[in-house]
N, CA, C and O atoms as a Maestro MAE file, in Angstrom:
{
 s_m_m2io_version
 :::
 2.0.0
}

f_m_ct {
 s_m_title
 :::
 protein
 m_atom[292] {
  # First column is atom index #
  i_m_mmod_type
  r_m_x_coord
  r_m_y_coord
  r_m_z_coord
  i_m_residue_number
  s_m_chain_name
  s_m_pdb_residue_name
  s_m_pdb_atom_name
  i_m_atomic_number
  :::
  1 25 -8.167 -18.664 -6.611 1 A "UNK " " N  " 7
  2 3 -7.726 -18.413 -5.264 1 A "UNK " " CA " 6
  3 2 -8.943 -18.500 -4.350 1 A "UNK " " C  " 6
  4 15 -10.070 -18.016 -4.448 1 A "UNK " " O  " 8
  5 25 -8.436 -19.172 -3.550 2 A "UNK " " N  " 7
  6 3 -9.655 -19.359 -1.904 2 A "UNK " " CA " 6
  7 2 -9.676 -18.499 -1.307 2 A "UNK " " C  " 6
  8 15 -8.635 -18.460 -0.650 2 A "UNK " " O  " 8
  9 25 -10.616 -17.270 -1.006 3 A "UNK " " N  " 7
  10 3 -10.915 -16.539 -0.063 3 A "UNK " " CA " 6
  11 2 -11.669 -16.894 1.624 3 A "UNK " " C  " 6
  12 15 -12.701 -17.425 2.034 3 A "UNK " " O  " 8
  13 25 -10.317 -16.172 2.286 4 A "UNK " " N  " 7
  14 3 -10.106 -17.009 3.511 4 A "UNK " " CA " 6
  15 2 -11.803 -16.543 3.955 4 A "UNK " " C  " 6
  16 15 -12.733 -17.302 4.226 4 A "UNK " " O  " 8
  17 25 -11.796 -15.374 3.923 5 A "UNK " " N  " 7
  18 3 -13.344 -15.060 4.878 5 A "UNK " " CA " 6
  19 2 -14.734 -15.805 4.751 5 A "UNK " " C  " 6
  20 15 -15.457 -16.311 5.610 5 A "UNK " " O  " 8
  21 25 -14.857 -15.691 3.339 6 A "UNK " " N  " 7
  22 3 -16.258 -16.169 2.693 6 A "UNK " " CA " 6
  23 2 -16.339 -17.434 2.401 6 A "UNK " " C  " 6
  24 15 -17.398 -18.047 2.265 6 A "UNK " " O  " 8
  25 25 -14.762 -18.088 2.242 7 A "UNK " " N  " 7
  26 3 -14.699 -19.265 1.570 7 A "UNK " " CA " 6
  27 2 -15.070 -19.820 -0.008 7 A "UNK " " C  " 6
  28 15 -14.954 -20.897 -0.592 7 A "UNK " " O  " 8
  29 25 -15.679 -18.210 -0.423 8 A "UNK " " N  " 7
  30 3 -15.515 -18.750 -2.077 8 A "UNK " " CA " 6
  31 2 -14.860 -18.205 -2.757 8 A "UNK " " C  " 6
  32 15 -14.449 -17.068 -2.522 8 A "UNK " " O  " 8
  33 25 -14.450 -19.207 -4.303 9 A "UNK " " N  " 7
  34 3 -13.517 -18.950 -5.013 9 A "UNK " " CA " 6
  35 2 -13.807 -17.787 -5.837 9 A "UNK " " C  " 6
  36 15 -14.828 -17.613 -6.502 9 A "UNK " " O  " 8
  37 25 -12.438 -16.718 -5.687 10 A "UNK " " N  " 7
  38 3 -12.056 -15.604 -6.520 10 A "UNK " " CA " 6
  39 2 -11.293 -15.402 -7.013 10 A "UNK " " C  " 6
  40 15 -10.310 -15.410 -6.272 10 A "UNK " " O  " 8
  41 25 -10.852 -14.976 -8.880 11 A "UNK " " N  " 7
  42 3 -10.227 -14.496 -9.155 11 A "UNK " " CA " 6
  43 2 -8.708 -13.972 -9.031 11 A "UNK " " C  " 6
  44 15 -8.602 -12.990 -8.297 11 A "UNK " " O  " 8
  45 25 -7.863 -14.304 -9.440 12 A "UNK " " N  " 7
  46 3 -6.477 -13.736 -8.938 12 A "UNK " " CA " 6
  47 2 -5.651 -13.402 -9.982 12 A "UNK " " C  " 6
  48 15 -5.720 -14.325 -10.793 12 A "UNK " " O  " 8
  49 25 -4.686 -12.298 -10.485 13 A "UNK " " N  " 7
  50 3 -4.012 -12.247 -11.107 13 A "UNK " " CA " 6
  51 2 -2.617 -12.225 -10.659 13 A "UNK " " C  " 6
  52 15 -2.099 -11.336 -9.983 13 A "UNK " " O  " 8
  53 25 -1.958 -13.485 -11.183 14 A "UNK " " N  " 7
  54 3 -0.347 -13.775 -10.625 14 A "UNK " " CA " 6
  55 2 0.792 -13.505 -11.716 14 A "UNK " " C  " 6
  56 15 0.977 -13.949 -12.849 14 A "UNK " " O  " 8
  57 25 1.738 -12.249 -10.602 15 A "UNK " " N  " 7
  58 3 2.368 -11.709 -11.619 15 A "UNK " " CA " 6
  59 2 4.076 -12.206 -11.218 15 A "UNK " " C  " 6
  60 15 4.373 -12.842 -10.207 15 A "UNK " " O  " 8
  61 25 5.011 -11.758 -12.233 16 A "UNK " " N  " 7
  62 3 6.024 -12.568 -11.770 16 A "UNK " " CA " 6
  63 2 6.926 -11.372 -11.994 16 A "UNK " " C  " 6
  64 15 7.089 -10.858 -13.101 16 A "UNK " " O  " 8
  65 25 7.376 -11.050 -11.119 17 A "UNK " " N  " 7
  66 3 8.135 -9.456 -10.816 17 A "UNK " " CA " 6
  67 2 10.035 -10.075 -11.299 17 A "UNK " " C  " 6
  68 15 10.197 -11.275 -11.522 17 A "UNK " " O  " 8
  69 25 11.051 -9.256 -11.374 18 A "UNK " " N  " 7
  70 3 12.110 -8.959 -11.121 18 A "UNK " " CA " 6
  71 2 12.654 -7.785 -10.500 18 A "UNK " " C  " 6
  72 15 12.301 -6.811 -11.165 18 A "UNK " " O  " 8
  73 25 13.542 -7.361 -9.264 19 A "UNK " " N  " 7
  74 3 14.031 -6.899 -9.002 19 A "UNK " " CA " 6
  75 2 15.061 -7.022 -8.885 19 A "UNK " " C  " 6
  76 15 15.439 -8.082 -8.386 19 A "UNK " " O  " 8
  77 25 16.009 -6.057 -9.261 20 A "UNK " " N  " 7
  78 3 17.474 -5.701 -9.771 20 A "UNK " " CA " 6
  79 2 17.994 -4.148 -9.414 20 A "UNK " " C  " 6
  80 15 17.705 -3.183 -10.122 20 A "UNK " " O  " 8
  81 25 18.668 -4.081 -8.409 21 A "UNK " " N  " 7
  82 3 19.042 -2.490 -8.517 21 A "UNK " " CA " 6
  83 2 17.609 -1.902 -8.722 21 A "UNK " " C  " 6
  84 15 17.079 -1.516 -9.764 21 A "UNK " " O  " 8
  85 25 17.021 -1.947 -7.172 22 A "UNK " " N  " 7
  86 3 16.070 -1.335 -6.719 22 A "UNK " " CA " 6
  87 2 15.012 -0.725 -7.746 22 A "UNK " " C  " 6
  88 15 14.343 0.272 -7.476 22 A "UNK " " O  " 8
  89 25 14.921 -1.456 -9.010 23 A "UNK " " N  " 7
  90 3 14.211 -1.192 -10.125 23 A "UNK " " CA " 6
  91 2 13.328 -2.438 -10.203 23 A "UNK " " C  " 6
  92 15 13.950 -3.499 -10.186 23 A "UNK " " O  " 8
  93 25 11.941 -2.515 -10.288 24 A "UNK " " N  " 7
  94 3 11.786 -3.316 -10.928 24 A "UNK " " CA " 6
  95 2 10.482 -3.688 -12.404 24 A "UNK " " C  " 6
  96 15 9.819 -3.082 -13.247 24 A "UNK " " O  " 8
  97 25 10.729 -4.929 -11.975 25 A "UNK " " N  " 7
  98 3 10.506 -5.318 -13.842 25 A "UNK " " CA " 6
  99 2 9.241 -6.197 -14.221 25 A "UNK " " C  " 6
  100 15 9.602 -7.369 -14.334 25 A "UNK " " O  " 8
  101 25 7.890 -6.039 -14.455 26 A "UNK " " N  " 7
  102 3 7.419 -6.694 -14.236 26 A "UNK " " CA " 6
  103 2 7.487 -8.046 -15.765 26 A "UNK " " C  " 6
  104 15 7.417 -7.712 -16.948 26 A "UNK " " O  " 8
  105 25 7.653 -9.683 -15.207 27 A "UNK " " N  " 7
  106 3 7.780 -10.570 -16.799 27 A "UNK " " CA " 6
  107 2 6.805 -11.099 -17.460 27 A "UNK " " C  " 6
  108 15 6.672 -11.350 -18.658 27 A "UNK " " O  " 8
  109 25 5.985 -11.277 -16.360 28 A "UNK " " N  " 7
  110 3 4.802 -12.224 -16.628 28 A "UNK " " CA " 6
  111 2 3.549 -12.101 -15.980 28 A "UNK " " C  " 6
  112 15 3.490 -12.100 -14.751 28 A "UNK " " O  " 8
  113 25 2.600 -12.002 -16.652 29 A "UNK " " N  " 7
  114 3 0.890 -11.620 -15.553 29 A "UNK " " CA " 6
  115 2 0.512 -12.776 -16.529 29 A "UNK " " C  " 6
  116 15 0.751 -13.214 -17.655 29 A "UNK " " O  " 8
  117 25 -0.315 -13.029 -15.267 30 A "UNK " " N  " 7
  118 3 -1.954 -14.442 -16.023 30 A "UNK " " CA " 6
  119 2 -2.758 -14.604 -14.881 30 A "UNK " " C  " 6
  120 15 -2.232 -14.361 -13.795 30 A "UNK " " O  " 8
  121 25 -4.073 -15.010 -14.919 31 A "UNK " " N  " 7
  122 3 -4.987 -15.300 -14.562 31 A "UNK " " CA " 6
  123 2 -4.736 -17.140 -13.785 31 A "UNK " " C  " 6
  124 15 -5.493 -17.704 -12.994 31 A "UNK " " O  " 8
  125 25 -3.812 -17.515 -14.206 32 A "UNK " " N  " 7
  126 3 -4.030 -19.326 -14.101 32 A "UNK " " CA " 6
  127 2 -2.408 -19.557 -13.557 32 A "UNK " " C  " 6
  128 15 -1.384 -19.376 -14.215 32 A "UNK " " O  " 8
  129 25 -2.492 -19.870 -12.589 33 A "UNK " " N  " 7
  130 3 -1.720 -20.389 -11.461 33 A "UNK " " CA " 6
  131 2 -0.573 -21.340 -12.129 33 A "UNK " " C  " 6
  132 15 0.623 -21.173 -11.891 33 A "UNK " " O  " 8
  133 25 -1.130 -22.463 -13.082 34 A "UNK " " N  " 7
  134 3 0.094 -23.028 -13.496 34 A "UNK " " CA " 6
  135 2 0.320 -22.612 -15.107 34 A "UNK " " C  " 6
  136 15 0.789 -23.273 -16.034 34 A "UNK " " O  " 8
  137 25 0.016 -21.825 -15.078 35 A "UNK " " N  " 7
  138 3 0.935 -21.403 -16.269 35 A "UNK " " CA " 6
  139 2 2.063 -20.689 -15.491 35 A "UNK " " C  " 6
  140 15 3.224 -21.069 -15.641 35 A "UNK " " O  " 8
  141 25 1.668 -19.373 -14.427 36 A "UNK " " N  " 7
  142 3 2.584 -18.371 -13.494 36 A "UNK " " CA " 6
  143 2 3.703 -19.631 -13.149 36 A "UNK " " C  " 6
  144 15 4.889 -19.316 -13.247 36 A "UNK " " O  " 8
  145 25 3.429 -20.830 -12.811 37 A "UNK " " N  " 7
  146 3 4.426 -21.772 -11.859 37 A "UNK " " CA " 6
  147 2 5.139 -22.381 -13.554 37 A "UNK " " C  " 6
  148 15 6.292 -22.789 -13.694 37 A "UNK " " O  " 8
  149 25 4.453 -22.318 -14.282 38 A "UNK " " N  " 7
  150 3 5.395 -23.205 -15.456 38 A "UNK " " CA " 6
  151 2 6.533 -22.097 -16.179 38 A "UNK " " C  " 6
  152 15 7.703 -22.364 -16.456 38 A "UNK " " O  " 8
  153 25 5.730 -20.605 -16.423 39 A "UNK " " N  " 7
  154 3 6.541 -19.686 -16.998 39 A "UNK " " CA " 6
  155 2 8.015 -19.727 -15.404 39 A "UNK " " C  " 6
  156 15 9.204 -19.477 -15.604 39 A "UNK " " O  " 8
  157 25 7.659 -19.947 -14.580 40 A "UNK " " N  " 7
  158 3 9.062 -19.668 -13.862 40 A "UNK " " CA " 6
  159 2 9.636 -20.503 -13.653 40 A "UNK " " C  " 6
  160 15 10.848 -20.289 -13.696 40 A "UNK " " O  " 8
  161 25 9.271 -21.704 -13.362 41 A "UNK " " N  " 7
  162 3 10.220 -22.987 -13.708 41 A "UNK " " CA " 6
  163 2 11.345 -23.007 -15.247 41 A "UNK " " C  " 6
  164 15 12.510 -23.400 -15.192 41 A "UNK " " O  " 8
  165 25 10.796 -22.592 -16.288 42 A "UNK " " N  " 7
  166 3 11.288 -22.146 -17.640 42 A "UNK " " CA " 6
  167 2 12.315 -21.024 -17.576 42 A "UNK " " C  " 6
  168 15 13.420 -20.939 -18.112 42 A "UNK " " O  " 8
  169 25 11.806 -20.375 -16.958 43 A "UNK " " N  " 7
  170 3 12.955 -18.627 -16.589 43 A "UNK " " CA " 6
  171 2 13.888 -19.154 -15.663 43 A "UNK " " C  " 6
  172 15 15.008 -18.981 -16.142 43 A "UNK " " O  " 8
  173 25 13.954 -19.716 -14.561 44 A "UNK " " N  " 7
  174 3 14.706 -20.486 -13.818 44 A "UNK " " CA " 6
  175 2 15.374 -21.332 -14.428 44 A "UNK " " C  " 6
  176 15 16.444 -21.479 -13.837 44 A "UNK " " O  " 8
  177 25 15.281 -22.123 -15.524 45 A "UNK " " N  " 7
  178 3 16.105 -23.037 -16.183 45 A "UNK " " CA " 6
  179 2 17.133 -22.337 -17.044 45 A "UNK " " C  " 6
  180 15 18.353 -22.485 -16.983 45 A "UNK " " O  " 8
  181 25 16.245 -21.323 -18.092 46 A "UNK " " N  " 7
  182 3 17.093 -20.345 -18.369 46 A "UNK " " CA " 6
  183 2 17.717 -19.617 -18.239 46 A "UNK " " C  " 6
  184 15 18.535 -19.209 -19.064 46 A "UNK " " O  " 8
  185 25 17.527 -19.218 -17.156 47 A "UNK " " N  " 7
  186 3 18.711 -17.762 -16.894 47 A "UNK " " CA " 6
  187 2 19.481 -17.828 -15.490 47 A "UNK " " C  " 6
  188 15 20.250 -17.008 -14.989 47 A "UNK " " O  " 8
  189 25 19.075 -18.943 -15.062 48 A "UNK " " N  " 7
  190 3 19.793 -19.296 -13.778 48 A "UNK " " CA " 6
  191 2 18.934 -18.408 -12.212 48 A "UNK " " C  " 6
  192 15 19.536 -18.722 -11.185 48 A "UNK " " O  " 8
  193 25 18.138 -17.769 -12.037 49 A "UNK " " N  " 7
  194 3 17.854 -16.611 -11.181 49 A "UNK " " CA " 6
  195 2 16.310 -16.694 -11.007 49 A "UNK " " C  " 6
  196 15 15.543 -16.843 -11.958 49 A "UNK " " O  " 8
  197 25 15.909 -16.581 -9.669 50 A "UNK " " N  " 7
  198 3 14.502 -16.673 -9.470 50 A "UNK " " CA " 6
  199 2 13.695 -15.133 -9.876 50 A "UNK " " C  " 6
  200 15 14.396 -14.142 -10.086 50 A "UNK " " O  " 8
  201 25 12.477 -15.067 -9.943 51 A "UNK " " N  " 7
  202 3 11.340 -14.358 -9.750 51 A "UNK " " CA " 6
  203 2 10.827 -13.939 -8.596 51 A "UNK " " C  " 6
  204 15 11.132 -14.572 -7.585 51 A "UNK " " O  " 8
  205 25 10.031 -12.905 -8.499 52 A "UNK " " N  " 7
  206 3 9.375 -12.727 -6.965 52 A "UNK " " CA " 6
  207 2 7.639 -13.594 -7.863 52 A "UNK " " C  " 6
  208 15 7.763 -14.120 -8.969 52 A "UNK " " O  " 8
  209 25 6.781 -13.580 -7.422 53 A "UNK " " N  " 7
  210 3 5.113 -13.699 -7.416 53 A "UNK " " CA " 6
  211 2 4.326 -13.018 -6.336 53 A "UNK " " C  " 6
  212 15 4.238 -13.297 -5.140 53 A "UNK " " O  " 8
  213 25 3.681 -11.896 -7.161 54 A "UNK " " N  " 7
  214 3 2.845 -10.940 -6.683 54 A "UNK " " CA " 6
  215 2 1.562 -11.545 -7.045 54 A "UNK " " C  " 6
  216 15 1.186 -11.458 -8.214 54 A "UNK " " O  " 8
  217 25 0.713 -12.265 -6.000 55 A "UNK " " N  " 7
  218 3 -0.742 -12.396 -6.261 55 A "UNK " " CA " 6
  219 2 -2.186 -11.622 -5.900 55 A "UNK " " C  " 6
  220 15 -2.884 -11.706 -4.890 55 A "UNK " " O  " 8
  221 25 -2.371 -10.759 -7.243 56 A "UNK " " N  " 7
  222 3 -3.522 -9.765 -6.922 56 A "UNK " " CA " 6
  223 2 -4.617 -9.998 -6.992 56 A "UNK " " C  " 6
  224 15 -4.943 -10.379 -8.117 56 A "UNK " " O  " 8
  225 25 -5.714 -9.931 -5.995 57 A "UNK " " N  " 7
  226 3 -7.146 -10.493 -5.927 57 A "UNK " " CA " 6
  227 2 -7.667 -9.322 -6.841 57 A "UNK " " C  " 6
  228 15 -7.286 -8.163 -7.009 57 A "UNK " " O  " 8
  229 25 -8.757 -10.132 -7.401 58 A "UNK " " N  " 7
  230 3 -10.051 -9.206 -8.123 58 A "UNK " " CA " 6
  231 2 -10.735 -8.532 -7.199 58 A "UNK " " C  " 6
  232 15 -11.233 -9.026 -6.188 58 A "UNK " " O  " 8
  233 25 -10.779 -7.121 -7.607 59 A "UNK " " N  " 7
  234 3 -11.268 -6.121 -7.041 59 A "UNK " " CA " 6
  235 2 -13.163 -5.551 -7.529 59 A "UNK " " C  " 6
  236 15 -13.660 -5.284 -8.623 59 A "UNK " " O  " 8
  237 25 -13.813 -5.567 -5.943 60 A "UNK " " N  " 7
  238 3 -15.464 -5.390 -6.660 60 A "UNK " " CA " 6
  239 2 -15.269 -3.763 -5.988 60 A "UNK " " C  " 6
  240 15 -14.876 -3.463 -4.861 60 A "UNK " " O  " 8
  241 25 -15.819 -2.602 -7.444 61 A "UNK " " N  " 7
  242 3 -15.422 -1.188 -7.047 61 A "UNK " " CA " 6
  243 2 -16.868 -0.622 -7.666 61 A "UNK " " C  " 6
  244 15 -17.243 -0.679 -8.837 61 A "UNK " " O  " 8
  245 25 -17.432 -0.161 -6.723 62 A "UNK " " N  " 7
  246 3 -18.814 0.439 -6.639 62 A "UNK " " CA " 6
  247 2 -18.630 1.798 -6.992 62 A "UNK " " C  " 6
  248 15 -18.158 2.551 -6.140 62 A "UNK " " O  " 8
  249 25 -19.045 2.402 -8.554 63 A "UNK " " N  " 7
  250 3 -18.752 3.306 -8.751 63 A "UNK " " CA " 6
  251 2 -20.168 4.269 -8.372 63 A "UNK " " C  " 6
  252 15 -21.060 4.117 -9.206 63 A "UNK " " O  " 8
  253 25 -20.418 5.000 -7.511 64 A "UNK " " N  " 7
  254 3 -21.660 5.249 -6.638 64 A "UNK " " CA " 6
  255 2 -21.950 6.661 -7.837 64 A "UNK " " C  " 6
  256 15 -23.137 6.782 -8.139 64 A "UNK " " O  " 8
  257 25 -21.174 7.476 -8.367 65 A "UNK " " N  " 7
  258 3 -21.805 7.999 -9.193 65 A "UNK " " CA " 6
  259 2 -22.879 8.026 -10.569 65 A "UNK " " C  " 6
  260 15 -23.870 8.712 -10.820 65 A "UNK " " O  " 8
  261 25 -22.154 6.910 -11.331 66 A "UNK " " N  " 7
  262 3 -22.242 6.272 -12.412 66 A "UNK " " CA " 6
  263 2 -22.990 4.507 -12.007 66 A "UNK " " C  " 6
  264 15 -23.007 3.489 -12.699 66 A "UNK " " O  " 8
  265 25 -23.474 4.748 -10.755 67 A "UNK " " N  " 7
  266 3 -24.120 3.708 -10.408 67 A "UNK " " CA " 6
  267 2 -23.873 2.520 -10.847 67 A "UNK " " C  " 6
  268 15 -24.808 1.756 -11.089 67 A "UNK " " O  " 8
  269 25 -22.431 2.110 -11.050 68 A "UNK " " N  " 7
  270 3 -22.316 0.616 -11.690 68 A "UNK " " CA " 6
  271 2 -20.936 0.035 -10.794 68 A "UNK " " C  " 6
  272 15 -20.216 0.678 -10.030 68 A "UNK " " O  " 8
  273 25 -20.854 -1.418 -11.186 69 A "UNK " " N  " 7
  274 3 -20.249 -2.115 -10.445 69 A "UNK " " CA " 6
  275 2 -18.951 -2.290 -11.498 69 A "UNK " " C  " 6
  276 15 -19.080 -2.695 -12.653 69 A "UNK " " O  " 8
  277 25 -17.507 -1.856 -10.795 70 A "UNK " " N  " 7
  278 3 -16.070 -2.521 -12.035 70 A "UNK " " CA " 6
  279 2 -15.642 -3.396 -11.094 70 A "UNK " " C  " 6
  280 15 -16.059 -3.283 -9.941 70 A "UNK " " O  " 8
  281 25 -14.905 -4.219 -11.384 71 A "UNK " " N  " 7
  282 3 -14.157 -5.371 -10.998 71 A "UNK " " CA " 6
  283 2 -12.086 -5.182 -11.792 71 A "UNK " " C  " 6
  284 15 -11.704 -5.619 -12.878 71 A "UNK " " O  " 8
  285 25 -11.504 -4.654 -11.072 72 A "UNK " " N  " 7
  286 3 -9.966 -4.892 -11.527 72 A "UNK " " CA " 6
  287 2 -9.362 -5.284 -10.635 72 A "UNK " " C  " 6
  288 15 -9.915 -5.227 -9.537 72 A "UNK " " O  " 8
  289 25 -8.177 -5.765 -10.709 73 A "UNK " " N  " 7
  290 3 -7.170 -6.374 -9.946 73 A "UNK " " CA " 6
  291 2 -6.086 -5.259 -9.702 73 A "UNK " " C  " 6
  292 15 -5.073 -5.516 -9.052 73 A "UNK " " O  " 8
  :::
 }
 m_bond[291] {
  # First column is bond index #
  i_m_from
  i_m_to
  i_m_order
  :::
  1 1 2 1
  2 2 3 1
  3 3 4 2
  4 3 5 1
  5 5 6 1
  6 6 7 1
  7 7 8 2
  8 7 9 1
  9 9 10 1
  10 10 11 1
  11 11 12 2
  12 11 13 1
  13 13 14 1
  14 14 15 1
  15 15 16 2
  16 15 17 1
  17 17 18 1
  18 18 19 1
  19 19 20 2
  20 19 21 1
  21 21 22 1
  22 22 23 1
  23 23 24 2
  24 23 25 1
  25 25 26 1
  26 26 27 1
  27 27 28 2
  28 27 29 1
  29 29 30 1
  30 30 31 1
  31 31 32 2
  32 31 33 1
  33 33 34 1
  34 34 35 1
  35 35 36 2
  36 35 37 1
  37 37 38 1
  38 38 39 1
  39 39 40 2
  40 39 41 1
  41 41 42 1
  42 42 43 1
  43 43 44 2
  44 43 45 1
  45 45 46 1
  46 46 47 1
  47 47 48 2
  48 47 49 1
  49 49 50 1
  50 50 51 1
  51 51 52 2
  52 51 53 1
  53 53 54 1
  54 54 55 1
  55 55 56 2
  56 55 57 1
  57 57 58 1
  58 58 59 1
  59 59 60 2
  60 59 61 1
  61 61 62 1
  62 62 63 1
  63 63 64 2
  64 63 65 1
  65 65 66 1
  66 66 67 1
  67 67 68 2
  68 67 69 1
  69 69 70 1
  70 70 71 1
  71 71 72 2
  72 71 73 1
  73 73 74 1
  74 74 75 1
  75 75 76 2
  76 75 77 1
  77 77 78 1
  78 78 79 1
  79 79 80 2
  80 79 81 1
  81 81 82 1
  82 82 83 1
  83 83 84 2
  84 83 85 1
  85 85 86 1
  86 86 87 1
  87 87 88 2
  88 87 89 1
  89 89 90 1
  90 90 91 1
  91 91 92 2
  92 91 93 1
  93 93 94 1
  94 94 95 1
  95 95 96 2
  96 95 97 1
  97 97 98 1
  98 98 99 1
  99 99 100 2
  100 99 101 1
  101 101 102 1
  102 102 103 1
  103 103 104 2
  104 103 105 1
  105 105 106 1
  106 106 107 1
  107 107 108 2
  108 107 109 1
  109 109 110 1
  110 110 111 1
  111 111 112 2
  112 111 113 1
  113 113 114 1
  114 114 115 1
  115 115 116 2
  116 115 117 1
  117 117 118 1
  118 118 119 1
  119 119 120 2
  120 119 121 1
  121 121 122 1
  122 122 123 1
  123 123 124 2
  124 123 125 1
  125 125 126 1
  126 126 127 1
  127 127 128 2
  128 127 129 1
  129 129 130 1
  130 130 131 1
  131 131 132 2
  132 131 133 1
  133 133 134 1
  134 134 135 1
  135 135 136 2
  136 135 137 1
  137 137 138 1
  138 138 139 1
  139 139 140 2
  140 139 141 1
  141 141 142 1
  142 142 143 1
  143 143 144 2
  144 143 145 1
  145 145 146 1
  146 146 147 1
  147 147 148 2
  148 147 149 1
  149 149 150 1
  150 150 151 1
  151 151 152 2
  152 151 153 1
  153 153 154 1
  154 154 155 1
  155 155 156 2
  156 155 157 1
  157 157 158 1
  158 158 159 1
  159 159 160 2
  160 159 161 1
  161 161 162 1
  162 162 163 1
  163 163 164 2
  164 163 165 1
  165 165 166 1
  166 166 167 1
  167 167 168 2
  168 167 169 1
  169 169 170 1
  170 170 171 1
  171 171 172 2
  172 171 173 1
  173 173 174 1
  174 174 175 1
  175 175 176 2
  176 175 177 1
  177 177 178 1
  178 178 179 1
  179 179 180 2
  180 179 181 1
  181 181 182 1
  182 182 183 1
  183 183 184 2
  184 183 185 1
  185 185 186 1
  186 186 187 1
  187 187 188 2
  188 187 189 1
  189 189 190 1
  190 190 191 1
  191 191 192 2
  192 191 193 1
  193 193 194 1
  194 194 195 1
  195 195 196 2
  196 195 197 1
  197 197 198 1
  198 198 199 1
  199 199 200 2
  200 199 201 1
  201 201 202 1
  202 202 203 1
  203 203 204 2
  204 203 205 1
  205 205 206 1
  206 206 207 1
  207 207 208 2
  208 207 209 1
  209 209 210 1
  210 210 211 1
  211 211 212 2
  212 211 213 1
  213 213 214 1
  214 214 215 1
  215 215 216 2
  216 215 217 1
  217 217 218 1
  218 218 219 1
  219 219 220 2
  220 219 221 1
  221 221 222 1
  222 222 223 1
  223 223 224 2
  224 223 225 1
  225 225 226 1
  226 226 227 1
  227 227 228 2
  228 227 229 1
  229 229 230 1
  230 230 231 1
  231 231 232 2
  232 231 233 1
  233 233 234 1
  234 234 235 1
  235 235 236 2
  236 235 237 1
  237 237 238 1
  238 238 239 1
  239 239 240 2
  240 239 241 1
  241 241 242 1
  242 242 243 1
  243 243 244 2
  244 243 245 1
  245 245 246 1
  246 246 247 1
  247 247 248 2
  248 247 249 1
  249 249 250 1
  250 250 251 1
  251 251 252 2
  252 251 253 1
  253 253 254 1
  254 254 255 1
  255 255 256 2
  256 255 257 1
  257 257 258 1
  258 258 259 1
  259 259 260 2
  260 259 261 1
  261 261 262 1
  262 262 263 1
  263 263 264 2
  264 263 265 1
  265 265 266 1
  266 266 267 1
  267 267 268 2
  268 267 269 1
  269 269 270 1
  270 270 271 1
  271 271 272 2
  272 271 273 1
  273 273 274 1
  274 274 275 1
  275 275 276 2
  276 275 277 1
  277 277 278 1
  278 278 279 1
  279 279 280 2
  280 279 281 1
  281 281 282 1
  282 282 283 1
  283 283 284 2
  284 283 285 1
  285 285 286 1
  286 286 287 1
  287 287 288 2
  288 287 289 1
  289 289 290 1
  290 290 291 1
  291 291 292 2
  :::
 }
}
């Protein structure tokens, strides 16, 4: 994923949600864009019914106690 501000490339984890009766479901997480677009093209063939796609940027988290740097999405 292109980060609009800096312009360099970061990290993204793309997830592929269901919602149903205000519940939902998460089907599929990955790191790589066309696998996320191939697993739902496949679920779409199968079951007749789309997905949502939640795309979460990598997170830089300065842990100021423990003086170190984590990175999660």
């Amino acid at each position: 994923m292109l980060d609009v501000r800096t312009g360099e490339q970061i990290e993204a984890l793309y997830k592929m949600v269901e919602i149903t009766g205000g519940k939902r479901v998460d089907k599929f997480s990955t790191t790589d864009i066309s696998r996320a677009l191939r697993f739902h093209r496949w679920y779409v063939k199968r079951y007749k019914r789309g997905l949502y796609m939640e795309i979460l940027p990598k997170k830089k988290i300065y842990d100021w106690r423990e003086k170190k740097v984590n990175y999660e999405f």
